[in-house]
LUMLO-169093 format. One line per field, with one value per residue (C-alpha): residue number from 1; residue in three letters; x, y, z. Coordinates in steps of 0.05 Angstrom, whole numbers, plus 5000, padded with zeros to 4 digits. Layout:
REM LUMLO-169093
seq c(NUM  ...) $
type c(ALA  ...) $
xx c(X  ...) $
yy c(Y  ...) $
zz c(Z  ...) $
//
This chain:
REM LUMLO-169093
seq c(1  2  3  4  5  6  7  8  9  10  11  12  13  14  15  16  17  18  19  20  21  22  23  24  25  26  27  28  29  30  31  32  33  34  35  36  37  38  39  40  41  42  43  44  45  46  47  48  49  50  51  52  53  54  55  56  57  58  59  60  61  62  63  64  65  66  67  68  69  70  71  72  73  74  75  76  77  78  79  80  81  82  83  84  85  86  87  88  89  90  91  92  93  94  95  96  97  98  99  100  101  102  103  104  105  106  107  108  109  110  111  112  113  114  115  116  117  118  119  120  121  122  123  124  125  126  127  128  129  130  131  132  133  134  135  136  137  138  139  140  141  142  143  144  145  146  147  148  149  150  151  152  153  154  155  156  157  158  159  160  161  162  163  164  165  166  167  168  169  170  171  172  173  174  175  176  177  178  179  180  181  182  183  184  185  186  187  188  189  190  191  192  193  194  195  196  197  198  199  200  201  202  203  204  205  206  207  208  209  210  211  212  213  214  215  216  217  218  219  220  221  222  223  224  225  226  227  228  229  230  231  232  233  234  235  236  237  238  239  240  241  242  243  244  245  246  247  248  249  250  251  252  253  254  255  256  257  258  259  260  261  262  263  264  265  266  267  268  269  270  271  272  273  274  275  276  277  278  279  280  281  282  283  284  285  286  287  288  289  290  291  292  293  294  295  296  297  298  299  300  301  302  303  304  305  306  307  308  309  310  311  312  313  314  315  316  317  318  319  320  321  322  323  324  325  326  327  328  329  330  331  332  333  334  335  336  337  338  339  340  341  342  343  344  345  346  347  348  349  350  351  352  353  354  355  356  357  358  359  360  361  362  363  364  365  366  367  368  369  370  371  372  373  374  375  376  377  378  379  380  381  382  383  384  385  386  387  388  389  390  391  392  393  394  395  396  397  398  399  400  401  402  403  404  405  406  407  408  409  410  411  412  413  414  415  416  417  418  419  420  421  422  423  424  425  426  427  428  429  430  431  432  433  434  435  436  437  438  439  440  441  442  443  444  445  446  447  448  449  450  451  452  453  454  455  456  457  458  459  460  461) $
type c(UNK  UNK  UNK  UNK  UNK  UNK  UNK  UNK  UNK  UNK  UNK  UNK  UNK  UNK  UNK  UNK  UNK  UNK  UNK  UNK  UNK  UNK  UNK  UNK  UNK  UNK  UNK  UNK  UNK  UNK  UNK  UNK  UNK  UNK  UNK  UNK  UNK  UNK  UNK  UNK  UNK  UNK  UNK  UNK  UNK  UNK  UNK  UNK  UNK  UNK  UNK  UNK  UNK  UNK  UNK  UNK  UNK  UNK  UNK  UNK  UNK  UNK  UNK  UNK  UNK  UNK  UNK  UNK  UNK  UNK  UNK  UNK  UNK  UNK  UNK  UNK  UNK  UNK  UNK  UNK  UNK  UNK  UNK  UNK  UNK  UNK  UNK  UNK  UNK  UNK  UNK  UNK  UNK  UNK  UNK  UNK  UNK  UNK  UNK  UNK  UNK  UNK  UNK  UNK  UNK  UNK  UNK  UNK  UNK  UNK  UNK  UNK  UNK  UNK  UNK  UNK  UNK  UNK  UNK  UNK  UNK  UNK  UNK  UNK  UNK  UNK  UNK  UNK  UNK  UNK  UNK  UNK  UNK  UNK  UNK  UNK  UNK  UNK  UNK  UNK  UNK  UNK  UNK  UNK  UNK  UNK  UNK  UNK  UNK  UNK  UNK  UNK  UNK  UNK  UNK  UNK  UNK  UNK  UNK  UNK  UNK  UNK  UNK  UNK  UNK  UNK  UNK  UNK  UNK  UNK  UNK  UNK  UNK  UNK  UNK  UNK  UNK  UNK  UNK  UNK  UNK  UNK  UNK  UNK  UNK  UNK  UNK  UNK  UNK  UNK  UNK  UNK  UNK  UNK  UNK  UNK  UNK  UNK  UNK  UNK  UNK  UNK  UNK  UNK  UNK  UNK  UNK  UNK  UNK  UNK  UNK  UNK  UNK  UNK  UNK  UNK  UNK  UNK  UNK  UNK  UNK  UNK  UNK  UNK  UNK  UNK  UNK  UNK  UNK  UNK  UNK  UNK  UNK  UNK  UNK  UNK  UNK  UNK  UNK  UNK  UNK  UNK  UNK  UNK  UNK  UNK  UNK  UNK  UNK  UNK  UNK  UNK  UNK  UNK  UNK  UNK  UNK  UNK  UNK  UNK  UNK  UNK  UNK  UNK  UNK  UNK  UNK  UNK  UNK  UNK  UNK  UNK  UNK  UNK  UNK  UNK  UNK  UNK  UNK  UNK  UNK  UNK  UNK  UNK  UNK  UNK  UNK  UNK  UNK  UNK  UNK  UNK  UNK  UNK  UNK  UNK  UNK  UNK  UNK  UNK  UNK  UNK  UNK  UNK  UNK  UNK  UNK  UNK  UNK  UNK  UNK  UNK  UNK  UNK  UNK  UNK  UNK  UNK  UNK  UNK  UNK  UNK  UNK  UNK  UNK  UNK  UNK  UNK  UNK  UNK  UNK  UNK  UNK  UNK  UNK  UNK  UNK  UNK  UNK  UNK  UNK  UNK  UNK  UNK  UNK  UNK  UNK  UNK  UNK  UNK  UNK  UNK  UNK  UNK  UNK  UNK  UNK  UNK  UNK  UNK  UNK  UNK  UNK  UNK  UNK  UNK  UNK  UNK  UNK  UNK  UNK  UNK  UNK  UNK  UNK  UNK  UNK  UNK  UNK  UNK  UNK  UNK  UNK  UNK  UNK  UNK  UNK  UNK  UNK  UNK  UNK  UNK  UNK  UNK  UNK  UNK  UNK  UNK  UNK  UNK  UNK  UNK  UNK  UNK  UNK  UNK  UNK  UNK  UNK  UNK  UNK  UNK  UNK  UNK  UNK  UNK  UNK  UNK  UNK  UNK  UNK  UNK  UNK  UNK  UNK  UNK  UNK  UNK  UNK  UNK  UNK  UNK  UNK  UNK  UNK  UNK  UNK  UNK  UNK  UNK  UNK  UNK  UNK  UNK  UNK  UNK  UNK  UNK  UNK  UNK  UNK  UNK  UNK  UNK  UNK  UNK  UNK  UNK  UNK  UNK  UNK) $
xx c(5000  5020  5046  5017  5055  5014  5037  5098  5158  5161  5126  5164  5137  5120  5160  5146  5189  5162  5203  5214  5195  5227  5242  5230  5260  5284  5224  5170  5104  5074  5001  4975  4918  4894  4841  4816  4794  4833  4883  4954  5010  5085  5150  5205  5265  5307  5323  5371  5364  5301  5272  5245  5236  5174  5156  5088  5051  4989  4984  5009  4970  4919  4967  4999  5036  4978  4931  4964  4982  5034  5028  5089  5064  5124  5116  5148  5103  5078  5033  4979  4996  4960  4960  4895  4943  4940  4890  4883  4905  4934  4957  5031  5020  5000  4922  4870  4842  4803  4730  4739  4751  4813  4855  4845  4925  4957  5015  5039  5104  5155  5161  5233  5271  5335  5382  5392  5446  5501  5518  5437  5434  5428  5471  5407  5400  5344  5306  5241  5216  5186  5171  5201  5269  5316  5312  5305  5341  5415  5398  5365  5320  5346  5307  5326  5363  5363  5359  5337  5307  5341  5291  5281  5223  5173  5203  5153  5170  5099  5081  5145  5128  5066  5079  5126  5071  5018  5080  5125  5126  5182  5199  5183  5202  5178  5175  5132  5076  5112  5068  5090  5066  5086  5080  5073  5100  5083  5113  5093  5055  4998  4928  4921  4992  4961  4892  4918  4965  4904  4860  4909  4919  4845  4829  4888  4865  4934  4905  4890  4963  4989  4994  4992  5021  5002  5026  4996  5041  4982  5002  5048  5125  5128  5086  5127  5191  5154  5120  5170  5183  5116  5113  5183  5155  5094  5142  5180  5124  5098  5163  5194  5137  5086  5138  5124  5173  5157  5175  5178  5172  5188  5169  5195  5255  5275  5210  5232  5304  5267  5217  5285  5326  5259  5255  5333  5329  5274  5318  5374  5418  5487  5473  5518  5512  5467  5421  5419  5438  5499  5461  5420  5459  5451  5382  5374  5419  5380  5320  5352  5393  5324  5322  5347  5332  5351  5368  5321  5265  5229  5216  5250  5246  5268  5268  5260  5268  5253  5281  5276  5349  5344  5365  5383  5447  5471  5517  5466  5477  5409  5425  5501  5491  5429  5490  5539  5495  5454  5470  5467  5420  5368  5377  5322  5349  5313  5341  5298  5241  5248  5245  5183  5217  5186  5210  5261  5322  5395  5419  5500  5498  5443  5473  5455  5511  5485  5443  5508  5493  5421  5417  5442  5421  5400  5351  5337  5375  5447  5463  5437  5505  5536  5481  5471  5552  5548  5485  5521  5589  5552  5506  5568  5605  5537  5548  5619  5588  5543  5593  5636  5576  5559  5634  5646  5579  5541  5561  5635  5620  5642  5598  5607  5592  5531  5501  5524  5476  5422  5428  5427  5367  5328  5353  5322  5258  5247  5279  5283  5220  5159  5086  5064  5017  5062  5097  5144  5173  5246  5247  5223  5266  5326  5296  5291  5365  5385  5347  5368  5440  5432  5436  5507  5565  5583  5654  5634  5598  5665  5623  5594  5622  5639  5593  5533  5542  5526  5473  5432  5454  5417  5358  5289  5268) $
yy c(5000  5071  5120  5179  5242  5301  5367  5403  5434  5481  5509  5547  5561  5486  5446  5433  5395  5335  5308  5248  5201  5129  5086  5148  5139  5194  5202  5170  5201  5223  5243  5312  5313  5387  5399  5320  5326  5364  5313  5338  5295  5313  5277  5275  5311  5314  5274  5284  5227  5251  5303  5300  5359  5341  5371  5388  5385  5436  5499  5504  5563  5523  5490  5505  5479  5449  5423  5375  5311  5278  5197  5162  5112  5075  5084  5129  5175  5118  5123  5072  5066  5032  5047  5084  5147  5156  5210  5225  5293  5287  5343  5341  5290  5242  5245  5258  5324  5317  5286  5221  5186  5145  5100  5035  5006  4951  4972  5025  5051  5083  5160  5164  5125  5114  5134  5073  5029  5039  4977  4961  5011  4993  5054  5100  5087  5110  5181  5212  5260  5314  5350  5415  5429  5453  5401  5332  5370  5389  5369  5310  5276  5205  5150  5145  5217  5272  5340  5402  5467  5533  5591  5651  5703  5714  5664  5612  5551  5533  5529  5490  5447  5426  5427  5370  5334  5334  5320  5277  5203  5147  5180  5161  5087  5016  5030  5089  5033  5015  5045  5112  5169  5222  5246  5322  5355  5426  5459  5521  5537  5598  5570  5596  5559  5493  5515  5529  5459  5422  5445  5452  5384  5356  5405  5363  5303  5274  5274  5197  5184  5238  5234  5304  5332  5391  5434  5504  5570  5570  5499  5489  5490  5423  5391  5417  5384  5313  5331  5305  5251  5223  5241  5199  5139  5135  5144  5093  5038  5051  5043  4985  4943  4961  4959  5034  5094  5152  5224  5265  5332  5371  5447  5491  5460  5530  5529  5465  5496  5562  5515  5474  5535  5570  5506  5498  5572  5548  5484  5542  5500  5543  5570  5557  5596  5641  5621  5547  5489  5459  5383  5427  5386  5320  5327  5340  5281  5240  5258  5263  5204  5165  5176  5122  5047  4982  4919  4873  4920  4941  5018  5080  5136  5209  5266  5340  5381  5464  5505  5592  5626  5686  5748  5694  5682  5609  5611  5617  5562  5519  5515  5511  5450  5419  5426  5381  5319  5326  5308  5374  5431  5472  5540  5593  5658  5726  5771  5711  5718  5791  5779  5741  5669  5612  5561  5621  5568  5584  5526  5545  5536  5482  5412  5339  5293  5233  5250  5215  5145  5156  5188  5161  5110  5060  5109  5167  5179  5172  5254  5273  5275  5315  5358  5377  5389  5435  5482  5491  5510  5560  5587  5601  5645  5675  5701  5726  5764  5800  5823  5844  5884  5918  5950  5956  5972  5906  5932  5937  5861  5799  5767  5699  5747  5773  5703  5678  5739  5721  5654  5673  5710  5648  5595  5630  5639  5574  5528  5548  5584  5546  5542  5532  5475  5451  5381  5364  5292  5287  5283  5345  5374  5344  5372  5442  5441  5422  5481  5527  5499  5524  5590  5586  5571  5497  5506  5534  5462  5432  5397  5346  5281  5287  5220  5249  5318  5283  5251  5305  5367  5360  5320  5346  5374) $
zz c(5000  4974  5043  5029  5057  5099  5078  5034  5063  5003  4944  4888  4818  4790  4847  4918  4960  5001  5067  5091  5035  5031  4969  4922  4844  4794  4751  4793  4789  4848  4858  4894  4931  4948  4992  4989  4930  4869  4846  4807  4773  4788  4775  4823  4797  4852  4910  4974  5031  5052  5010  4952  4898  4854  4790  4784  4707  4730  4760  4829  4859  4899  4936  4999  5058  5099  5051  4995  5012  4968  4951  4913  4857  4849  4775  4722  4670  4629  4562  4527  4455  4398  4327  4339  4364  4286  4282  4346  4377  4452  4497  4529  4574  4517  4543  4492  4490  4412  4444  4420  4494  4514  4470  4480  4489  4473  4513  4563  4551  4607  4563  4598  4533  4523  4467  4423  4430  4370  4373  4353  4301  4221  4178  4149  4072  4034  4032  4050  3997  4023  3954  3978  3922  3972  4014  3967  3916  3963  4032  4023  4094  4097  4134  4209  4202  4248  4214  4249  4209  4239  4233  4271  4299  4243  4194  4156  4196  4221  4145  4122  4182  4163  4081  4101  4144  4085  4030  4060  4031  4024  3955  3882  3877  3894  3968  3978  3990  4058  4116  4133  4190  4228  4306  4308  4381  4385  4451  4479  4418  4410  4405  4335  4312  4341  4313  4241  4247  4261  4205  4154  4166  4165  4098  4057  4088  4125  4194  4190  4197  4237  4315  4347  4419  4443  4489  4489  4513  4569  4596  4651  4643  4668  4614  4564  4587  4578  4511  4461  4512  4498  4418  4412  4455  4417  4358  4374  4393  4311  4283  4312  4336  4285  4233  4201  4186  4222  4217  4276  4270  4344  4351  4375  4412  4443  4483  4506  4523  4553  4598  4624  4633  4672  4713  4729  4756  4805  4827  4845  4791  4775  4713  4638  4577  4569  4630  4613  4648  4638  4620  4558  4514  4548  4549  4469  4463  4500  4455  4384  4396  4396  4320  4281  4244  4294  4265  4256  4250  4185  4209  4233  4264  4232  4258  4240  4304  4286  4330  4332  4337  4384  4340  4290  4319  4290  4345  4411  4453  4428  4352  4369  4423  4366  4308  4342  4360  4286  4214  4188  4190  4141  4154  4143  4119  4135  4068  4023  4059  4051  3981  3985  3977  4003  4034  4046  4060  4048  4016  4031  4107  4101  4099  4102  4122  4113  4047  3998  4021  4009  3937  3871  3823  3862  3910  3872  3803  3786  3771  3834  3867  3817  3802  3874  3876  3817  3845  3914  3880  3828  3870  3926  3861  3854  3920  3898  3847  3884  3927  3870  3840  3903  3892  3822  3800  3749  3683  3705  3711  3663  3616  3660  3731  3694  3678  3753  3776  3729  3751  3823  3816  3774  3826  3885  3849  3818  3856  3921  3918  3908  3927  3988  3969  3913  3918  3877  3856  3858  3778  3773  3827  3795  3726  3746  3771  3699  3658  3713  3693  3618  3640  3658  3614  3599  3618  3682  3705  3731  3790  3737  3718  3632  3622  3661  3631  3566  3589  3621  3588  3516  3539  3532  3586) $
//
């Protein structure tokens, strides 16, 4: 039988303290009784002999002192999981909040996951299309990759976020038929954001295969630390014991940093860069290292965390600490969207690291390598000229600088800039890069294998 504890010894923000307890656990949920009668959820995040510091997922202000009494469950946060999450639209906590009653589970799931094994993990191959140019085109999303999108204040990342949801499939070939889905975290979102993510998505008709968290900017702090907990658990159950891939998309990842830096302060934790803990990076690894494919398994789990720069500084401690545990980045650059580009991404400091073993003839077609060379390496001298006609003047420029600057100007606007409904396959991404080619000089195209070159360069397009 559960002791049940009279009283708290302190109350600050979202975490009381509780003395006295016996056999307590890191990440045991305890349950809050105020008044006899209101019941609250908490998590114990702290724990010296005695005293216990609990986390608590609701609003604190009824409590006090004398009248909540604290019971230890001897349980972690757990979660029932089926495949009837598909559809379904949870809050934080992983508890439905669309109308449609409780899921009935097959199994319940500790949310505290580990990192996989590297020793267990299969090498990603293959890619996701998610029929946005920029990204299948030169930053290709491989299966079981992890690749965040960089934005900042006022950039379009809620829309590229849920283009990818309604576009993204297991690419052209044999095995798009494979089952596929996605679990959507939102964290410390706006109630319109979450209200325009959740009828975009039932007006193109995706929501049958996406599972969605939500965490409102109204919910507690507390709840927000355990949302992408939950969405990568759930993730996880799909891909490797149902056997699907799934693509995680997590937003926005500073909240989550903001919420953990808000709650440290409370826990009197000595402070690191910028405010944060010292363990920020710990805890993304412990959730992006979740991505992945294990062997054995027929799914896998990708991930596309999106996370807000302050002041767009690449260097702030959250992108920095995201960059060195990720396979690249897609960046989101302010100037294009100031020029009315969308998807406004800037293809030079975007990268995909593991996008070579999962492109080519056998996944996608065989100039795609070269091709994607050849755009980065003439779109970087576009840059060059720019900077030369911002001194010089552009009719002080070369014949080749003038065509670099025309084809500057067409590659942001066809394709890097596309609709915001428009999906494109990868053959017509990889088509576009070709014509967009013809503008330039064939001498320039240095990037391109001879036997391709004469392939590709006087077919019909």
């Amino acid at each position: 039988m559960a002791i049940e504890y009279l009283g708290l010894s302190e109350i600050n923000g979202p975490l009381v303290a509780v003395e006295g307890v016996k056999g307590a656990f890191y990440d045991e949920i305890v349950e809050l009784v105020v008044d006899g009668k209101q019941k609250k959820l908490g998590r114990i995040v702290e724990i010296n002999d005695d005293y216990a510091v609990v986390q608590v997922f609701e609003s604190t202000e009824e409590m006090s002192l004398l009248n909540t009494h604290a019971r230890l469950t001897g349980r972690p946060l757990c979660v029932g999981l089926s495949e009837e999450i598909l559809g379904r639209t949870f809050n934080g906590l992983g508890q439905p909040v669309d109308g449609l009653g409780a899921v009935r589970a097959e199994v319940v799931r500790d949310v505290n996951g580990q990192p996989m094994n590297p020793c267990s993990r299969e090498y990603p191959r293959n890619y996701i299309r998610t029929g946005i140019s920029a990204i299948d085109g030169l930053t290709t999303l491989i299966r079981g990759q992890k690749l965040p999108i960089f934005s900042g204040n006022g950039l379009p990342h809620d829309e590229l976020a849920a283009q990818i949801v309604e576009q993204a499939s297991l690419g052209d070939g044999e095995n798009e038929d494979e089952p596929f889905a996605v679990v959507f975290a939102a964290m410390g979102v706006k109630y319109d954001v979450a209200e325009y993510f959740k009828r975009r998505f039932a007006e193109c008709g995706v929501s049958d295969h996406v599972a969605m968290f939500l965490n409102l900017s109204n919910d507690p702090v507390a709840e927000r630390l355990i949302t992408p907990k939950v969405a990568l658990t759930a993730a996880e159950y799909l891909a490797f014991e149902k056997n699907m891939h799934i693509l995680v998309i997590l937003t926005d990842m500073t909240s989550f940093a903001e919420a953990m830096r808000e709650v440290s302060a409370q826990k009197g934790e000595i402070p690191s860069r910028k405010g944060y803990p010292g363990y920020l990076y710990s805890e993304f690894a412990a959730l992006y290292e979740r991505a992945g494919i294990v062997k054995g398994s027929a799914g896998s789990v990708t991930q596309i965390p999106i996370l807000t720069m302050p002041n767009d500084d690449i260097t702030h401690p959250i992108p920095d600490l995201t960059g060195y545990i990720t396979e690249g980045q897609i960046v989101l650059e302010r100037s294009l969207h100031q020029k009315n580009i969308y998807p406004p991404i800037n293809v030079l400091p975007s990268l995909s690291r593991l996008m070579k073993d999962g492109i080519g003839e056998k996944y996608t077609r065989e100039d795609h390598q070269d091709l994607a060379n050849q755009l980065f390496s003439s779109y970087a001298r576009v840059g060059e000229a720019r900077d030369l006609a911002s001194v010089i003047g552009e009719d002080e420029l070369s014949d080749t600088d003038k065509q670099y600057l025309k084809f500057g100007t067409a590659f942001e606007k066809e394709f890097i800039g596309q609709g915001k409904d428009e999906n494109r396959s990868m053959t017509e991404t990889l088509d576009i890069g070709w014509r967009l080619l013809h503008i330039l000089p064939r001498g320039e195209l240095d990037r391109i294998d001879t036997k391709i070159l004469e392939k590709y360069w006087d077919r019909e397009e």
